[in-house]
C-alpha positions in Angstrom: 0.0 0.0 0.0 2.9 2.5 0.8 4.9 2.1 -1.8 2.3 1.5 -4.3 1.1 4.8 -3.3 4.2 6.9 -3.8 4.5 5.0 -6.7 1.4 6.1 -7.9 2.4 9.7 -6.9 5.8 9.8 -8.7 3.6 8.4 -11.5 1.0 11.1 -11.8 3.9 14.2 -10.8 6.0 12.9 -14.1 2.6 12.4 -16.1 1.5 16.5 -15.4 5.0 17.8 -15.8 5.0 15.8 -19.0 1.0 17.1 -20.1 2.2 20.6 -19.1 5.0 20.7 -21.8 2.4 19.7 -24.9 2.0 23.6 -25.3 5.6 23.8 -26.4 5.5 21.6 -28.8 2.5 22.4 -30.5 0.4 25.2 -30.5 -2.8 24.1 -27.8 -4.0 25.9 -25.5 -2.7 25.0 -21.7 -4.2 21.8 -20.4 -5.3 23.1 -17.0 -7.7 20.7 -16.3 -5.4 17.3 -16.6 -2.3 18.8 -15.0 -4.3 19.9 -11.9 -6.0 16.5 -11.9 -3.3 14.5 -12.3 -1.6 16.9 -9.7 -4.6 16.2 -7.5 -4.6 12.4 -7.7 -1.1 12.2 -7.2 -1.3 14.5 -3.7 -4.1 12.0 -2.6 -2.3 8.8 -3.5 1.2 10.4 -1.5 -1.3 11.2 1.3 -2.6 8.0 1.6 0.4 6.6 1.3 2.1 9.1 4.3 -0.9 8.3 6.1 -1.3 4.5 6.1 2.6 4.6 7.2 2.5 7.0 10.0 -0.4 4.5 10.9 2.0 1.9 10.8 4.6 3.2 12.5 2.4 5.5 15.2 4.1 8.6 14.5 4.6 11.3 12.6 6.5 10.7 8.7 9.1 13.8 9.6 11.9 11.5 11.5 14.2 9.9 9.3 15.6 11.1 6.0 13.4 9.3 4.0 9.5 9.6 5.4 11.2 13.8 5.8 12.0 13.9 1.9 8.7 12.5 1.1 6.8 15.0 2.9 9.0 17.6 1.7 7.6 15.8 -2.0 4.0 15.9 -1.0 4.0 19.4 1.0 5.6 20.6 -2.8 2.8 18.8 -4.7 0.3 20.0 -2.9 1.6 23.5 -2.7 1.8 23.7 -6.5 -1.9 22.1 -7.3 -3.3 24.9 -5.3 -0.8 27.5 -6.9 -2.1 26.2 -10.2 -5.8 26.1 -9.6 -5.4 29.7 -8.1 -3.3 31.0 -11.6 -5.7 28.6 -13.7 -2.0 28.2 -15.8 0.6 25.1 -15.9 4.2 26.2 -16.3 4.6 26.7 -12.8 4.4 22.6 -13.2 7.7 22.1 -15.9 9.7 23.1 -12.6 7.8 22.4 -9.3 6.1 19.0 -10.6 9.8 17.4 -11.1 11.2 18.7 -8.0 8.3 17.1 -6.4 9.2 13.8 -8.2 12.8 13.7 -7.2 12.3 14.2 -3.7 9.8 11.0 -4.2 12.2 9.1 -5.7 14.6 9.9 -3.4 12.8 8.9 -0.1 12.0 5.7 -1.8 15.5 4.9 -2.6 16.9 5.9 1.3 13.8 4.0 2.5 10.5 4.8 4.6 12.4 4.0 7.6 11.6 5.9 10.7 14.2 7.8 12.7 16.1 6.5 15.8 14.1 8.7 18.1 10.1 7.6 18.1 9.3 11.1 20.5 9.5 12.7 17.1 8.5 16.1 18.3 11.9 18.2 18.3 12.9 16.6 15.1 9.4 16.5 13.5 9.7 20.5 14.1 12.9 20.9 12.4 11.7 18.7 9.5 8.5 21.1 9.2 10.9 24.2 8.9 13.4 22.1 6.3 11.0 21.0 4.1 8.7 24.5 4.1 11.7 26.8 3.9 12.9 24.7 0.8 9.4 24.8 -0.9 9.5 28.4 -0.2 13.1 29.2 -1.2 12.2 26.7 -4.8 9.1 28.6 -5.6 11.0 32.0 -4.8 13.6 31.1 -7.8 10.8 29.9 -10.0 9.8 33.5 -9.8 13.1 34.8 -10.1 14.0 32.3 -13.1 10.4 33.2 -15.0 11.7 36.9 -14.5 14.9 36.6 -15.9 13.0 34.6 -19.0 10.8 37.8 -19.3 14.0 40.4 -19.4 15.6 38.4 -21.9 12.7 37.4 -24.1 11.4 41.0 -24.1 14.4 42.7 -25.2 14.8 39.7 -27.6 11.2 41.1 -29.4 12.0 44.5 -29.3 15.2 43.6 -31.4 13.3 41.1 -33.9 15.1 38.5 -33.0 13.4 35.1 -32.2 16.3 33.1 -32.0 16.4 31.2 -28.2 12.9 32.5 -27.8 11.5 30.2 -29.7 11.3 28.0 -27.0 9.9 30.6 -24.5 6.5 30.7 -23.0 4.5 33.8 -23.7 5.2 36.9 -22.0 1.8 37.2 -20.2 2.7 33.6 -19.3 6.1 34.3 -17.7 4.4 37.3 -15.8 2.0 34.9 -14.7 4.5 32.1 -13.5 6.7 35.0 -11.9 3.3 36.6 -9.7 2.0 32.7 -8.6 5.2 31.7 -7.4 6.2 34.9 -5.7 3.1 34.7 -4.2 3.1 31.2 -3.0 6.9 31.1 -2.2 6.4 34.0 0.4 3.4 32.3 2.1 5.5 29.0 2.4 8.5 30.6 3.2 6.9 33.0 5.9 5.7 29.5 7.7 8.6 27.9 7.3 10.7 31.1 9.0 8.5 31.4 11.8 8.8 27.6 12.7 12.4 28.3 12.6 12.8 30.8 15.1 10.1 29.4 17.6 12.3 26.1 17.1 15.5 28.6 18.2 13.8 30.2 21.3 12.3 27.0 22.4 15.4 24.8 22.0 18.0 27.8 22.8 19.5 26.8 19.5 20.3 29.7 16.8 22.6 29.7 14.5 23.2 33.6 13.5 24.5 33.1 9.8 21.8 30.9 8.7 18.7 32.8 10.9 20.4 35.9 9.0 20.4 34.6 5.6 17.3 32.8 6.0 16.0 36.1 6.9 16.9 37.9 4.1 15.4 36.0 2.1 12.0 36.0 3.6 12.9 39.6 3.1 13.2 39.6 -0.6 10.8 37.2 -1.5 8.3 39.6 1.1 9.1 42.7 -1.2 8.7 40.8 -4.6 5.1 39.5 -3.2 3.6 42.6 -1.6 4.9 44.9 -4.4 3.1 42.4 -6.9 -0.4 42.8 -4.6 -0.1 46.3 -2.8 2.6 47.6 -5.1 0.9 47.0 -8.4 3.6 46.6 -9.9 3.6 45.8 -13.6 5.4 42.8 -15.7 8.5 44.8 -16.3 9.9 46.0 -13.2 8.3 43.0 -11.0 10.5 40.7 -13.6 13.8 43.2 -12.6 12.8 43.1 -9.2 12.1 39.3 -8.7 15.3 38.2 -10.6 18.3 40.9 -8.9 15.9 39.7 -5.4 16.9 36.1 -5.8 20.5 36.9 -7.4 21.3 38.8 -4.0 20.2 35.8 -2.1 21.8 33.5 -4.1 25.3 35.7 -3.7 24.5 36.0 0.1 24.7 32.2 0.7 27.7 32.3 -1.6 29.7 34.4 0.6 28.0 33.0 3.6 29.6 29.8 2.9 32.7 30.9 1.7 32.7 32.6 5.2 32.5 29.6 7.3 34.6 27.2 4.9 36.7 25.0 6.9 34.4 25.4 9.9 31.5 23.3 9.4 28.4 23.4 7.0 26.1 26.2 6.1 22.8 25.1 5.2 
């Protein structure tokens, strides 16, 4: 039952990143309707699966590596089919729905095994704030990547040249990926940063490098998201805004780790 339900899962996340790439490679309109149902049937059958083995088990799936990627998997999935029913658009699904799949696969291949420790509660909380803060921090460079893909396609048209761009979705479609997952990255994210410092005042743990990166970029992605709804701002500069935000934060951990080399690891 377990495994035939991730199996399932992994099935159905493959099948709608595959059905959301059908409008690149011939000219149909964007099959909203069976990406968001396979999406939806694959986030039950991972469910059911999560469920029947923290029944087994009686506890929690978020100790161990493997029941901890899997709900990072289905926390992603899940995040994404309500991203997509919200946009009522699929190419959010090309990047999210294969993330989704990998961390499937790769739960399956460490094993559903439990962790050492069965009162789960200090590590189930740490899990929680791993596998939110990377949903977060993936759909905040899905926004930052879709507005990169806007610069450059847009100053691609207003040369006439449709060289690379060829393979590009729409404008309006890139604009659309960018607000969605700016949107939902910041709501995840903003979860996943609060569990993180209650976990640091309740265990007297803190790390001050990675609470001040991890800050920064709940900052950014916090600018990118209320600029696009209290902002209003328009395709152009939210597609500057959104791709130097997530450059930053990628240089920041950069020179965050370079800072600490030789000391232990950052993130």
């Amino acid at each position: 039952m377990i495994l035939i339900s991730h199996l399932l899962a992994l099935a159905c996340y493959l099948g709608a990143a595959l059905l959301a790439a059908t409008p690149f490679l011939r000219p149909i309109g964007a099959p909203v309707r069976g990406v968001t149902a396979l999406l939806g049937l694959g986030v039950a059958a991972h469910a059911a699966g999560l469920a029947a083995f923290s029944f087994a088990i009686a506890q929690l799936p978020l100790t161990g590596l493997g029941p901890s990627l899997s709900t990072a998997g289905l926390v992603l999935a899940a995040t994404l089919l309500l991203a997509e029913l919200g946009a009522r658009e699929v190419s959010l699904t090309l990047v999210a729905a294969p993330l989704a799949a990998v961390s499937t696969i790769a739960a399956l291949a460490v094993g559903l095994t439990p962790g050492a420790d069965p009162d789960s509660a200090r590590s189930g909380w740490l899990a929680a704030h791993v596998a939110l803060s990377f949903v977060g921090l993936a759909a905040f460079a899905t926004a930052g990547a879709a507005g990169a893909m806007y610069l450059v396609e847009r100053r691609e048209l207003r040369g006439r040249r449709f060289g690379v761009i060829r393979f590009f979705p729409p404008l309006a479609t890139l604009d659309r990926v960018n607000h969605v997952a700016a949107l939902s990255g910041w709501v995840v994210l903003t979860i996943g940063i609060v569990l993180s410092a209650a976990y640091s005042v309740a265990f007297q743990q803190a790390d001050t490098l990675k609470l001040t990166w991890g800050t920064g970029a709940w900052a950014a992605s916090t600018t990118v998201a209320l600029g696009r709804v209290i902002g209003g701002w328009q395709a152009r500069r939210a597609a500057v805004i959104s791709a130097g935000a997530c450059a930053v934060v990628l240089l920041l951990y950069i020179a965050f780790r370079a800072l600490v080399a030789g000391q232990g690891r950052f993130l």
